[in-house]
C-alpha positions as CSV (number, residue, x, y, z in Angstrom):
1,X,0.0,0.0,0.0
2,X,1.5,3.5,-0.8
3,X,1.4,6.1,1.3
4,X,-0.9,8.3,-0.4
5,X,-3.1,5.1,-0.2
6,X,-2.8,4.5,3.6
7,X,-3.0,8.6,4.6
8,X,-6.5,8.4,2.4
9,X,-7.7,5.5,4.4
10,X,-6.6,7.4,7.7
11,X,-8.4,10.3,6.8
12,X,-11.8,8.2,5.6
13,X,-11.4,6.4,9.2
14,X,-11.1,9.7,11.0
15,X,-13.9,11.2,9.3
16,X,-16.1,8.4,10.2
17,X,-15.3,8.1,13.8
18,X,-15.8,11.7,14.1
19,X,-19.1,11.0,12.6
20,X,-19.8,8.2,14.8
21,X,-18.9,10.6,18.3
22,X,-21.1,13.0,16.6
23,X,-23.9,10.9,16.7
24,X,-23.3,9.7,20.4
25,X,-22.8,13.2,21.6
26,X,-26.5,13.9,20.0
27,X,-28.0,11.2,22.0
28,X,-27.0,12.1,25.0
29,X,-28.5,15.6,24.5
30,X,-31.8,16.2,26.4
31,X,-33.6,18.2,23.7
32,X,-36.4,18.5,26.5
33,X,-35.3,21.2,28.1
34,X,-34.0,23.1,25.4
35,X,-36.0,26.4,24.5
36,X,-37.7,25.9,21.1
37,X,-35.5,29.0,19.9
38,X,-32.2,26.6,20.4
39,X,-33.8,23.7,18.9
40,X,-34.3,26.0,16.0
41,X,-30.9,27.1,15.6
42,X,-29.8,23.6,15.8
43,X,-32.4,22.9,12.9
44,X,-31.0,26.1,11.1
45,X,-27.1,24.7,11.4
46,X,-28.4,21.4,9.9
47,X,-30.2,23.4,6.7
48,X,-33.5,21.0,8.1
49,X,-36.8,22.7,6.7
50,X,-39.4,23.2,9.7
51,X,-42.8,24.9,9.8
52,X,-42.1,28.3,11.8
53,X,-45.5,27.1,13.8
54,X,-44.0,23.5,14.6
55,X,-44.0,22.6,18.5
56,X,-41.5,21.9,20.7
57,X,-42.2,18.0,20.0
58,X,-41.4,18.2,16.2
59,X,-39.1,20.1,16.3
60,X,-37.5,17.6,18.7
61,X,-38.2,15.3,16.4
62,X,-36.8,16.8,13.4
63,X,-33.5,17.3,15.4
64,X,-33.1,13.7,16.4
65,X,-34.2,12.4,12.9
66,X,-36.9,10.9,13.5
């Protein structure tokens, strides 16, 4: 394997363990008590469409993917 070969795969890896902590980190979040203007922002940083009279539920629900 050539290096340019083996610093590709390193860099694949790394991007998909980050991805992976990423999504643990997001579990672990309790979106309950977030104020519906965060949950937007978080919506907002995601480019995720939501109705500007969604509730607190969906936009919980939008945030975990569900």
């Amino acid at each position: 394997m050539s290096v340019t070969a083996f610093n590709l795969m390193r860099r694949k890896q790394k991007a998909l363990q980050d991805k992976v902590n990423i999504e643990l980190v997001e579990e672990i979040i309790d979106y309950e008590n977030m104020t519906n203007e965060k949950l937007r922002k978080m919506l907002d940083d995601k480019n995720i469409k939501y109705s500007p009279r969604a509730t607190k539920k969906e936009l919980i629900e939008l945030v975990e993917g569900t």
